[in-house]
Structures are given as C-alpha cells and as structure tokens.
C-alpha positions as CSV (number, residue, x, y, z in Angstrom):
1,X,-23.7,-111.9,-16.6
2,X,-20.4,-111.5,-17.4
3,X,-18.0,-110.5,-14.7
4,X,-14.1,-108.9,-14.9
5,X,-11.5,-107.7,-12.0
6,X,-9.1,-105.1,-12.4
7,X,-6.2,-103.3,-10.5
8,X,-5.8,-99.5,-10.0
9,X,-3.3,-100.0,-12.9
10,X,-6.2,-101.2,-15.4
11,X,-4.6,-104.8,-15.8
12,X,-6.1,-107.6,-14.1
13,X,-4.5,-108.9,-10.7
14,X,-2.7,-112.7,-10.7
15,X,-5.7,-114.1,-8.8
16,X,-8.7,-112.8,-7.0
17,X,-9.7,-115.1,-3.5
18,X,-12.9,-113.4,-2.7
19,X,-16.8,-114.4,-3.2
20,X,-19.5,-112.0,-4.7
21,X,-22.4,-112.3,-2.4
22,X,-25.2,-111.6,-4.6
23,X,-28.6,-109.7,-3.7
24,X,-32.1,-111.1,-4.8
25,X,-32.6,-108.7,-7.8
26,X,-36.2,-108.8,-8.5
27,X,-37.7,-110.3,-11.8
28,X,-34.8,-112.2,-12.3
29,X,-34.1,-115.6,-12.7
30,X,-31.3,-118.0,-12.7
31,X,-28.8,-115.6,-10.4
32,X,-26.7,-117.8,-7.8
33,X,-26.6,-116.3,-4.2
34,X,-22.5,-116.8,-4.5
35,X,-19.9,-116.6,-7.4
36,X,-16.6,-117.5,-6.8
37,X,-13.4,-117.1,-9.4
38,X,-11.2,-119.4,-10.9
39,X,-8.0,-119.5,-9.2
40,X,-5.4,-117.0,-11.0
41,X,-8.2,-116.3,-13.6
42,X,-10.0,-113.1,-12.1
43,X,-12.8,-113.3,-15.0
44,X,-15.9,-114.7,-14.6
45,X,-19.5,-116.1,-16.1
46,X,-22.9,-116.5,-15.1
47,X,-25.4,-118.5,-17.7
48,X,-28.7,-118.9,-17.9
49,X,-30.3,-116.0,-16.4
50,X,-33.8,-114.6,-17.4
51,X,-36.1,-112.1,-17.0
52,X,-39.5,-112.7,-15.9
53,X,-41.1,-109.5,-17.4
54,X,-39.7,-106.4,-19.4
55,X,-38.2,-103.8,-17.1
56,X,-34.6,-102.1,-15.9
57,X,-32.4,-104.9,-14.4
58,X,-29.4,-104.3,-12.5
59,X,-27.4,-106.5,-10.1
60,X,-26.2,-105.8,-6.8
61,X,-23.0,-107.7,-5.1
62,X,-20.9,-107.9,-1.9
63,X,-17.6,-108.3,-2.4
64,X,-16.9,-111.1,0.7
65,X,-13.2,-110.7,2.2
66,X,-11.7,-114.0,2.6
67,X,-11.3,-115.8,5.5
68,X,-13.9,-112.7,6.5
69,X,-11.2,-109.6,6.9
70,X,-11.7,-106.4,5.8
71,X,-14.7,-104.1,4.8
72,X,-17.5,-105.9,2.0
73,X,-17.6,-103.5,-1.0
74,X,-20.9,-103.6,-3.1
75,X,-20.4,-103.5,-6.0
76,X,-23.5,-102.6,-9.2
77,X,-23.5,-103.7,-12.8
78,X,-24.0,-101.7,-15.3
79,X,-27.9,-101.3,-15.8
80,X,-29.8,-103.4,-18.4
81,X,-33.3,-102.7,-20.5
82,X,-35.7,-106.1,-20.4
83,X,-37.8,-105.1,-23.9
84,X,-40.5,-107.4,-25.8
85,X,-38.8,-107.5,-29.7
86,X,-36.8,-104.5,-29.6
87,X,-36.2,-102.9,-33.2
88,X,-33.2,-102.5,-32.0
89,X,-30.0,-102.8,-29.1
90,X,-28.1,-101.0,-27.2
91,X,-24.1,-102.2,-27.9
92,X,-21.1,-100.0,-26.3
93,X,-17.8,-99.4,-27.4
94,X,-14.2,-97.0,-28.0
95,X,-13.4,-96.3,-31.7
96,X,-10.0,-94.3,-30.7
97,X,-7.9,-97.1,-29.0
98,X,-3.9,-96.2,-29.4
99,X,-1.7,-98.9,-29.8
100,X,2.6,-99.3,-29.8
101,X,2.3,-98.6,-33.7
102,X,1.3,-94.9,-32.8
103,X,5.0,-94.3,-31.8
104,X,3.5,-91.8,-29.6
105,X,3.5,-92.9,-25.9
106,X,6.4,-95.3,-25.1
107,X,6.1,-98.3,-22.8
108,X,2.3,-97.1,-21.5
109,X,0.6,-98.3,-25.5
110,X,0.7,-102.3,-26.1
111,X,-0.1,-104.4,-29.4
112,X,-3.3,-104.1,-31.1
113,X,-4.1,-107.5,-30.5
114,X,-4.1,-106.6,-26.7
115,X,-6.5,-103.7,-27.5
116,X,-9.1,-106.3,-29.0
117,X,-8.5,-108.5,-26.4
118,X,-8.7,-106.3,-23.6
119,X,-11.9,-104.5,-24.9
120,X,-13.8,-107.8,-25.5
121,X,-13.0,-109.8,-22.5
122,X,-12.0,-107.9,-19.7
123,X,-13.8,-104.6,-20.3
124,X,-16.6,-106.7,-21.8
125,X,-17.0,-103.9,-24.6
126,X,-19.7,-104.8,-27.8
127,X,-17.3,-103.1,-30.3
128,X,-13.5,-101.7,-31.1
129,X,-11.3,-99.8,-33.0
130,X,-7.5,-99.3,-32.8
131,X,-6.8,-96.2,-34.4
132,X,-2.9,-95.8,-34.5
133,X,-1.3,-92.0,-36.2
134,X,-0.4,-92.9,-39.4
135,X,3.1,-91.4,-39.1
136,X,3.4,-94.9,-36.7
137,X,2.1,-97.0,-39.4
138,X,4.0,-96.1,-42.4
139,X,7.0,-95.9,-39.9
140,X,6.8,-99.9,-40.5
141,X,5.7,-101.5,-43.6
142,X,4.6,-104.5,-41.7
143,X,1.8,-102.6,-39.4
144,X,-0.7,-101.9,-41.7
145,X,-1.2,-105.9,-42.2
146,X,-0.7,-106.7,-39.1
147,X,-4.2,-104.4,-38.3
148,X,-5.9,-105.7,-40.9
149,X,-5.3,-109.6,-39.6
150,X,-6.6,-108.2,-36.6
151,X,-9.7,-106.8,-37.1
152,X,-10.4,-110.0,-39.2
153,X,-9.1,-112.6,-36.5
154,X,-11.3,-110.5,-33.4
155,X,-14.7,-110.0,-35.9
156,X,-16.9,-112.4,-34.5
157,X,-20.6,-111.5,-35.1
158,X,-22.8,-112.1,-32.8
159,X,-20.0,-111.9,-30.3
160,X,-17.9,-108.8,-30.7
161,X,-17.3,-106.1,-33.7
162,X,-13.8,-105.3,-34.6
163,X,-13.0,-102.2,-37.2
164,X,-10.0,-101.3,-39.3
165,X,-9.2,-97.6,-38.3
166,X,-6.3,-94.6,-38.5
167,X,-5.9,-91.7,-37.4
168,X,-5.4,-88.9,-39.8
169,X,-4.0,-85.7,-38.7
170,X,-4.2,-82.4,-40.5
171,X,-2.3,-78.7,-39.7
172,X,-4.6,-75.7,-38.3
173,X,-6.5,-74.7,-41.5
174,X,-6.5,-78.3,-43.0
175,X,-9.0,-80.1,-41.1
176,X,-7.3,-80.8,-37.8
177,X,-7.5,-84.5,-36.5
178,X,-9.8,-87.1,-37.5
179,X,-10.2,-90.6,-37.3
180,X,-10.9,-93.4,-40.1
181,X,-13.1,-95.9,-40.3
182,X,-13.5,-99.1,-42.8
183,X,-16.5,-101.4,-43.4
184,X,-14.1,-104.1,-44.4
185,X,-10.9,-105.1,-43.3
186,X,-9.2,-105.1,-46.0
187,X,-9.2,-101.1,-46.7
188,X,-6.0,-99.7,-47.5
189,X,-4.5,-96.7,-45.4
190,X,-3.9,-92.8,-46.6
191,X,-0.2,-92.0,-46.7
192,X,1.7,-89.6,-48.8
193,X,5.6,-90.1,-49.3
194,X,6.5,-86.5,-48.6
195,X,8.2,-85.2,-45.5
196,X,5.7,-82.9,-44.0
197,X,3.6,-86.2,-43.6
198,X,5.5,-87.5,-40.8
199,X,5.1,-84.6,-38.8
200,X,2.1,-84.6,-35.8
201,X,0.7,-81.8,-37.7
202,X,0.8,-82.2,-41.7
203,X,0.0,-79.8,-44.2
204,X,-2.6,-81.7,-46.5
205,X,-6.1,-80.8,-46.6
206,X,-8.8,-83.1,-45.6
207,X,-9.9,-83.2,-48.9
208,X,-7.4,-84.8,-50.0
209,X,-7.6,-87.8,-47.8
210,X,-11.2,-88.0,-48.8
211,X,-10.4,-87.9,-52.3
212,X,-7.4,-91.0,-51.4
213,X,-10.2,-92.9,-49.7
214,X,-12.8,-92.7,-52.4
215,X,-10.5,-93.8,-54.8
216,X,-10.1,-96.9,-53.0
217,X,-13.6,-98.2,-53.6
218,X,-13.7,-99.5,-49.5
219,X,-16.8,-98.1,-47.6
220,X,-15.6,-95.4,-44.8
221,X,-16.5,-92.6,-43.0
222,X,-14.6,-90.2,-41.1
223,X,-14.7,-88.3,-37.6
224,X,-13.1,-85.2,-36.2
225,X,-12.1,-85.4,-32.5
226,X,-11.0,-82.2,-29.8
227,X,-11.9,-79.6,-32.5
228,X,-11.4,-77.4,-29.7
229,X,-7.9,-77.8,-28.7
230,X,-5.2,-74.7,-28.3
231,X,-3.0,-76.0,-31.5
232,X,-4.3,-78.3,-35.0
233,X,-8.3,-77.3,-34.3
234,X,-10.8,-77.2,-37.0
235,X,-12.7,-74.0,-37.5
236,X,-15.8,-74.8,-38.4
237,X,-16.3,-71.0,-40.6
238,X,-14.4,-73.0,-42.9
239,X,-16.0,-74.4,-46.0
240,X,-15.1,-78.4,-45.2
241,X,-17.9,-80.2,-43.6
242,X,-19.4,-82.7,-46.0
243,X,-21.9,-84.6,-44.1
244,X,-22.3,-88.1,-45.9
245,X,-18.4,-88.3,-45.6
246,X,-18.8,-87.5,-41.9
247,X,-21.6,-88.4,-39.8
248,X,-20.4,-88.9,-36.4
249,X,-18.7,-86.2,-34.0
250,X,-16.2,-87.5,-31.4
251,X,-17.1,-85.0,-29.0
252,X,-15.6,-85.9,-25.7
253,X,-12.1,-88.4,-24.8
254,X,-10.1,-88.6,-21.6
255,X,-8.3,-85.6,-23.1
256,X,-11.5,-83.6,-22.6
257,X,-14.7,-82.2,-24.2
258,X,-15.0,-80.3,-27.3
259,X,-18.6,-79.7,-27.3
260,X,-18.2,-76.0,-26.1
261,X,-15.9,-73.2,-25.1
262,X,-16.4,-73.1,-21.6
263,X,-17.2,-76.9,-20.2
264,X,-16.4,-79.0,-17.0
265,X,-13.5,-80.9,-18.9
266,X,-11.7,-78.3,-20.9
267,X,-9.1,-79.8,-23.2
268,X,-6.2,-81.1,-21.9
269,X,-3.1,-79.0,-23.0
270,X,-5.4,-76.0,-23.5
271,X,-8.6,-74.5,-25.3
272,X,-9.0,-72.1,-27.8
273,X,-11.1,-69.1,-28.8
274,X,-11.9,-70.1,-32.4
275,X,-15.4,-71.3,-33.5
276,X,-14.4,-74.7,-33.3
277,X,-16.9,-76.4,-30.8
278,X,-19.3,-78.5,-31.9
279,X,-22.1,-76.1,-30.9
280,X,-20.3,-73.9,-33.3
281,X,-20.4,-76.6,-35.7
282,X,-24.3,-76.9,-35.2
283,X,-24.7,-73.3,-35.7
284,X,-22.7,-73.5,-38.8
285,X,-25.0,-76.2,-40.5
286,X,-23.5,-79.1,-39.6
287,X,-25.6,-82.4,-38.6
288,X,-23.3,-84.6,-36.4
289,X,-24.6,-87.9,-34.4
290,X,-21.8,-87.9,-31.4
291,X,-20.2,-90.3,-29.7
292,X,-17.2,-90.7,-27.8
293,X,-14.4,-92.9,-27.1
294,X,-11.0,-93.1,-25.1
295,X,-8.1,-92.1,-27.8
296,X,-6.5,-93.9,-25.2
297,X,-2.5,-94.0,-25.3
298,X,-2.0,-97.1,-22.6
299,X,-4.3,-99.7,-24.7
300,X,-6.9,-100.2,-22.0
301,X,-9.9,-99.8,-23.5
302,X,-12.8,-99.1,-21.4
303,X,-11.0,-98.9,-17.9
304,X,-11.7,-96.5,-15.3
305,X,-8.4,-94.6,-15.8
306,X,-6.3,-93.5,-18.8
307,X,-2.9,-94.1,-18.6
308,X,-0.3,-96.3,-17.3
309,X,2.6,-95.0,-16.2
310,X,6.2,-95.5,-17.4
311,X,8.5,-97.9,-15.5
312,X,10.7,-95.8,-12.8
313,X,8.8,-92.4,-14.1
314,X,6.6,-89.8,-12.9
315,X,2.8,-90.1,-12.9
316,X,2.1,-88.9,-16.0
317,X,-1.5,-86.8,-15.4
318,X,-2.5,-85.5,-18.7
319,X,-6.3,-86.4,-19.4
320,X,-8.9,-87.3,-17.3
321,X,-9.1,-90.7,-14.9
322,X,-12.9,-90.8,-17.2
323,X,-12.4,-92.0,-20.7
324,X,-15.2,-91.6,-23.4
325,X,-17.2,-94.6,-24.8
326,X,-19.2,-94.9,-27.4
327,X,-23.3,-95.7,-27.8
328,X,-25.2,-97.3,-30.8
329,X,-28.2,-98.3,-31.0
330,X,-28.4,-101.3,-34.0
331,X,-30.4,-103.8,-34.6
332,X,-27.3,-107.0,-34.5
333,X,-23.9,-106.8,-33.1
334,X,-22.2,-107.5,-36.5
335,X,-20.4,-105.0,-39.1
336,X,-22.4,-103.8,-41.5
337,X,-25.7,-103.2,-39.5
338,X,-23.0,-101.3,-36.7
339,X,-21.8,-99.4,-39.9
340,X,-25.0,-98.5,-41.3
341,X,-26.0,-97.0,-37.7
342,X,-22.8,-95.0,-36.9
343,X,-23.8,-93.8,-41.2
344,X,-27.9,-92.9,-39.3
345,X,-26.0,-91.2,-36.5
346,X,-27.7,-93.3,-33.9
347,X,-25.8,-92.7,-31.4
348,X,-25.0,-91.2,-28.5
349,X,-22.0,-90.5,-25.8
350,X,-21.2,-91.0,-22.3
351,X,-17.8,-90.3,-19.9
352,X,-17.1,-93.8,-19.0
353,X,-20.4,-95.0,-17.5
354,X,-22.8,-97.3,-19.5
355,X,-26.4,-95.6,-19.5
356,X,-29.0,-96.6,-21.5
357,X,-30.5,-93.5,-23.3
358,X,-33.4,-93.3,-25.6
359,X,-34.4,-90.1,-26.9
360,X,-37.7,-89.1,-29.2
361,X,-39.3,-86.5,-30.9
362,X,-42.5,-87.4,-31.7
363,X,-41.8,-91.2,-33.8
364,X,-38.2,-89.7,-34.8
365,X,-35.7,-91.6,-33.1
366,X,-31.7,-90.0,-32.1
367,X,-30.2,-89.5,-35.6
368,X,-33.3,-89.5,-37.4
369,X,-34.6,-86.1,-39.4
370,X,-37.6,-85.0,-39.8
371,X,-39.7,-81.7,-41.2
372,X,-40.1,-78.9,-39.0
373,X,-43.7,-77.8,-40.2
374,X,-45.9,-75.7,-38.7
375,X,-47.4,-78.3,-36.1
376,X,-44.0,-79.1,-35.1
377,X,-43.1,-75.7,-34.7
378,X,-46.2,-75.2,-32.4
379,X,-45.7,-78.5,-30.4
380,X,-44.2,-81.6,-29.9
381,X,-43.5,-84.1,-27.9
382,X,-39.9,-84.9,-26.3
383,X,-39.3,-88.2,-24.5
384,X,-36.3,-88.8,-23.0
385,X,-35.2,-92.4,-21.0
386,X,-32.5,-93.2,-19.3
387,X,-31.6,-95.1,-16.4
388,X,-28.5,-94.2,-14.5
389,X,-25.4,-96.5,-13.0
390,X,-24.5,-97.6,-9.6
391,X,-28.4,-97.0,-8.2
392,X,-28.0,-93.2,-8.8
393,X,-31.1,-91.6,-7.0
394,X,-30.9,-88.3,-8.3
395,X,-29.9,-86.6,-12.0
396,X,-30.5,-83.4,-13.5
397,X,-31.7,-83.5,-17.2
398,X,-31.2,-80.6,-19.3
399,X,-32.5,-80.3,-23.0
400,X,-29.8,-77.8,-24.8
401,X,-30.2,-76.4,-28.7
402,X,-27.2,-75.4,-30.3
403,X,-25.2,-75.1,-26.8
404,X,-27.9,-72.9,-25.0
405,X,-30.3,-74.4,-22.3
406,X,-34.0,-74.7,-23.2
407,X,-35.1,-76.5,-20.6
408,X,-34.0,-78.5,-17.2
409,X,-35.2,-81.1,-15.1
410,X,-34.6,-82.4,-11.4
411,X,-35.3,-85.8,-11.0
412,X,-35.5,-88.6,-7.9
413,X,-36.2,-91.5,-7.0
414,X,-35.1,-95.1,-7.7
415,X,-36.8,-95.3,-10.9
416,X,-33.9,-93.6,-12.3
C-alpha cells in the first residue's frame, strides 16, 4: 500500500502529525491497525500485505487528529482486483502532462522532471507523459534533450513507465490538436522553420507530421484531444483518419469531454456544432480505443484539481476541479508491452477516479475486433465489471452505440 498527502493546492504539506487508524479489511493480510508518517515526509509505505483469496480489496482508514482534536475523516483507497494469473493488469496513468517548456501558462506549469516525479510518487500513477506545444520546445534548443534525458532517467520497468511526447497543433481544417507518442526516447520532434508554426494554431496538415514522423524510423502513434471545441476542431467528414497511425481517442481532460455535442462537461471555452465528436467519429468509420488524461497546465499529474494559481492573481477557473486519467490493461508495466496495448486500444477512461473496468463480448476483450456474423447479430453476450471508488453503493450502467442508449442498468449494493 502505498500512501501520499496532499494540500488543496495539489503540493504536499511540510509535515503531516496524524495517524491512519486502519479498519480490518477482510481477506487481507499483513495490514497494521496504525500508520504513522515520517516527520516532514507526508508519504508513506506499507509492505508485505497479501491476499488470502481472489476477490475486490479496498482499504478503509480514519484519519486520527493529534493530540485527539478535531473530526476523524475516513478516508478509501482506490479499489483493487485479487486474480489467480491474470493475462493481464490493470496500470493508470496521464499522457497530456504540460510542463514550463509549453510557454503557455506562466508560474502555474513546473519542469518536466517534476511532472515524472510528481506522477510516480506522490500521485502514485503506473505511467506518464509530458507533452509540452511544440511552439515551447523549438522556442529553446536545449528542451527537446532535456525531455528525452527525462523519460530515460524516470523509465524504470517494473516500477514506472515514462514516454517521450509533444503536442502537435493544427488550424481548423488541418487536423486540430493531437498529441505524440514515442516507443523510444530517443525520437526526434516535428518542427518546421516557418513562421506560421509558432502560432497556437498552424496551418500544416496532419499529414504532414505523419509523413515527418515516418521518416524518422522511431515507432509512434498519434491522438486527437477536444475535437469538439468552438475554435481548431477536427471534423471528422474529412478524409484524415488513418487508424494504424491513430488508435487511441483522448476523449475527455479537465478542459471537458468531447465524446458528444451535448454532455455534462461541455468544453471549456465553448462547443461547437460541427461533426466533430467522437460519436461522430464512430459514425464516420472510425475505430478509436479512448482514454483520457489531464492536459494539465500546473504539472500535477493525477491530483484532484487542475490548476494552481498565479502568485497575487485571481483564481484562475477554466477547466474542471476532475482531470482525466488514463486505463490500460497490459500484461507488464514496462514500455513496449504498454505501447503495444495503447497500439490494441485496450483501454479505457475515467474522470479522475481509479475504477477497475472489464468489458466482454463474448471472448473479445475492450479493443479487440471481431466478425459480426449472423449468430452475433442474433445474440450475444455482454459482460461488463467494475467496481466503483470510495464504497459507492449505487451506479447506473448504460451500454451506448454510436452515442445513442441501448440499454441501462440500476445497480446496488456493496458488491459494487
């Protein structure tokens, strides 16, 4: 168990003087009844805990006011799946971290370093990806090295999965925004010494940076993010989608969801009326695994709330407090077996909370194709798992195709 404090700000306090009170969490072994901090190191370790048999764990704590003021707070971890051999696991993390080499945000984005840092050991994520604008990288000839030594000093197989990444942005009618990612870390990035390229909206197709990339020899892929916002959206009537170059969908941020018109986190800064959604890109043709991620502009990867605010300024409340993270299913937390699933599309994505979600069709698992013949088309068989966070009771479960409901599903109980 691995266990992290954080202020309202995202950043960790100076100290933390209180005592988790733990509760007896049933088929496991090995948990203390008390944990106490270091002093001025609010990050913290359990070893040596097992399960006794295959099952959902998840562990409850008191938070202990010292010398016994104030009000306990109970506090969950996220949910975990006990399986016998599992073909596979279940690892979490943001692939659209902003760092200071964006040049976009001021004093609120940090150094990449601190992104990797942050993402492994304090939000405790499996995998991570600056991915600055590249009008900030080739502002500075010395950033694009500097990203590459980090991704190769954070790699640590086994332990955490760092990728080299950019961000690519395209004009309305080019290909809109979309993010870059390498197998290896030593992948150069796209750039094009012209003067419409350092704008926020540049008039090159997409195409073209595909065509830079393959050139390069360095295994990538690439993925579009808020398709559906008011300016630079991709319309997906246009003739660009290539699905081995782009397998994965970033379909929801803390700047909001693109996965339809109408939707409970509308863009922030504005939607538009184009076909631009991803169920448009479904109904189009297109065959996206999704995922989503932060394209977070303080460098706080996986914390509850998005931005940081400047020194002496306003609160600056663009986005939601909910950032996006992304699922994957693999079978080792290292590079190329993370690679090759984001390439399978198995994946899936969540706003902020860490769900475990396992979805069938028959023996096709999420990401998988299959033929729809004439039995399928007659019947089949749809399992869906999941087990919610902080010991949710209650969830609603709706199966949609191409943006329009099918089918729904209340559900109770603690089995959740």
């Amino acid at each position: 168990a691995r266990i992290s404090v954080i202020q309202r700000d995202g950043l960790p306090p100076p100290s933390f003087p209180h005592i988790l009170r733990f509760e007896k969490t049933p088929n496991l072994a090995g948990l203390p009844p008390r944990f106490t901090f270091e002093p001025d190191f609010p990050i913290g370790h359990i070893e040596g805990l097992a399960a006794r048999e295959p099952g959902v764990i998840r562990i409850i704590a008191t938070v202990e006011t010292a010398p016994n003021r104030g009000v306990p707070a109970v506090v969950f971890s996220n949910p975990a799946w006990i399986l016998p051999n599992p073909p596979a696991r279940l690892y979490w993390g943001d692939l659209h971290i902003h760092t200071h080499f964006s040049n976009c945000s001021g004093c609120r984005c940090l150094d990449p370093e601190w992104a990797y840092h942050y993402a492994r050991d304090i939000s405790f994520l499996d995998f991570a990806a600056p991915a600055d604008h590249l009008r900030g990288i080739a502002s500075d000839p010395t950033r694009w090295p500097r990203l590459q030594a980090a991704a190769r000093q954070f790699n640590q197989p086994g332990r955490f999965v760092s990728f080299l990444a950019f961000e690519s942005s395209h004009a309305q009618g080019f290909g809109g925004d979309n993010n870059v990612y390498f197998l290896h870390d030593d992948a150069p990035h796209f750039w094009l010494d012209r003067e419409d390229m350092r704008g926020i909206a540049p008039a090159v197709p997409l195409e073209t940076l595909w065509s830079a990339m393959d050139a390069t020899g360095s295994p990538y892929f690439t993925v579009p993010h808020h398709t559906g916002r008011a300016a630079k959206y991709r319309d997906w009537q246009e003739p660009r989608y290539d699905p081995a170059r782009e397998p994965l969908f970033e379909i929801y941020s803390s700047w909001g969801s693109s996965e339809m018109r109408w939707s409970r986190y509308p863009i922030s800064g504005g939607n538009n009326d184009a076909p631009s959604y991803f169920v448009d890109a479904l109904k189009a043709g297109a065959r996206f695994g999704v995922i989503a991620s932060s394209d977070d502009h303080a460098t706080l990867p996986g914390a509850l709330h998005a931005f940081r605010v400047n020194p002496f300024g306003p609160f600056w409340q663009q986005g939601y407090a909910h950032k996006g993270l992304a699922a994957v299913w693999a079978p080792a937390l290292d590079r190329p077996s993370l690679f090759h699933s984001f390439l399978h599309r198995s994946t899936f994505a969540t706003t902020h909370y860490r769900t475990p979600l396992d979805i069938r069709i028959g023996d096709a698992r999420m990401g998988e194709a299959m033929p729809a013949d004439a039995s399928l088309r007659r019947r089949r068989q749809i399992q869906v798992r999941f087990t919610l966070d902080d010991n949710v009771r209650a969830a609603t479960l709706t199966l949609l195709r191409n943006g329009e409901p099918i089918a729904r599903q209340n559900l109770r109980g603690p089995a959740l």
